[in-house]
C-alpha positions as CSV (number, residue, x, y, z in Angstrom):
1,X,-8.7,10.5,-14.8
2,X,-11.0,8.7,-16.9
3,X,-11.0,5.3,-14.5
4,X,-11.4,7.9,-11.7
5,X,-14.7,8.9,-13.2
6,X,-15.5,5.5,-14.0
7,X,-14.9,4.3,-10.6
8,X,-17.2,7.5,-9.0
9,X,-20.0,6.5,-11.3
10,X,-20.0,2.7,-9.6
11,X,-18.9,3.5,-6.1
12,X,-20.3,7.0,-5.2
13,X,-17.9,8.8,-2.7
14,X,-17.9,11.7,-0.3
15,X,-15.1,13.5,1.3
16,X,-11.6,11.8,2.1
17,X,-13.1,8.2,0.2
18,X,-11.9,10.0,-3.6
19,X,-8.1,9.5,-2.2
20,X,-9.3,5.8,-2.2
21,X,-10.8,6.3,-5.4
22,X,-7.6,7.3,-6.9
23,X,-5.3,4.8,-5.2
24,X,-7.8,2.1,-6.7
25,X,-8.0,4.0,-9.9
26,X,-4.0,4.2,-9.8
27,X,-3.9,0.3,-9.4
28,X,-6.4,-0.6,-11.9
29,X,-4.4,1.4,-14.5
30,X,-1.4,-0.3,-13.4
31,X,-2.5,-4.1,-13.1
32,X,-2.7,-3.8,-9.5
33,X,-5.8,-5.8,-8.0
34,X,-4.9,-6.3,-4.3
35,X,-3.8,-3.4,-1.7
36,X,-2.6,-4.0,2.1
37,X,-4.1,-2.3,4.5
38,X,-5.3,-1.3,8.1
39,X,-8.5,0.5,6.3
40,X,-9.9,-3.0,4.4
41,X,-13.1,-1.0,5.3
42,X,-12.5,1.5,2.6
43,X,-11.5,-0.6,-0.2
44,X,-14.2,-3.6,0.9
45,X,-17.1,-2.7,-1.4
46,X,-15.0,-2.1,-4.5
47,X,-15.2,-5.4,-6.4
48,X,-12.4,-4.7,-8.8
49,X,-9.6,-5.4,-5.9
50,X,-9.3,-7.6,-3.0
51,X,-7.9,-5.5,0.4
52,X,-6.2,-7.5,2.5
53,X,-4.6,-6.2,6.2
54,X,-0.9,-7.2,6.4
55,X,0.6,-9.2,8.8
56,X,1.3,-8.4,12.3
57,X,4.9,-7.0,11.8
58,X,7.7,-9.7,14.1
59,X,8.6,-8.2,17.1
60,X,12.1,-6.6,17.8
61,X,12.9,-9.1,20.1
62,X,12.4,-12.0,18.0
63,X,14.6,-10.4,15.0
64,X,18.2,-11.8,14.7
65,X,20.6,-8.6,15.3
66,X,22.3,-8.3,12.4
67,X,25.6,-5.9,12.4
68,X,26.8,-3.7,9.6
69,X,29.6,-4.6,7.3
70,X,32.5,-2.8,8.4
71,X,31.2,-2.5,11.7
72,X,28.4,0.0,11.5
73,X,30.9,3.1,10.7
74,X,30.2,2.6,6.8
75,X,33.0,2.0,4.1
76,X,32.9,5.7,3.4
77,X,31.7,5.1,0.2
78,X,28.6,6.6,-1.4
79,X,25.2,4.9,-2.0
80,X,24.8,3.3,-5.0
């Protein structure tokens, strides 16, 4: 709570921006310093992290089809 504060104090907020107050506070306390995003615009003025938007995610049609073992009916066992 207290880097939430901190971070307020430096980068004044209004309405939804405290959730990206606390995701940034969250990753400061937890040696986080870059997040992926489609909002860079929210996280852009906060100098503590970098925001960076992902990469365009491959298409479906240029994935290899890859088939289950065992056929794609399971090995009836249970997850791990």
């Amino acid at each position: 709570m207290e880097r939430v504060l901190w971070l307020l104090e430096r980068y004044p907020v209004r309405g939804l921006g405290l959730h990206d107050v606390r995701h940034v506070a969250t990753m400061l306390e937890n040696g986080v310093s870059r997040i992926y995003t489609y909002n860079t615009r929210h996280f852009s003025h906060i100098a503590e992290i970098e925001a960076l938007t992902p990469p365009e995610p491959a298409s479906v049609e240029s994935q290899p089809e890859e088939e289950p073992e065992g056929g794609g009916k399971g090995n009836g066992q249970p997850f791990p």
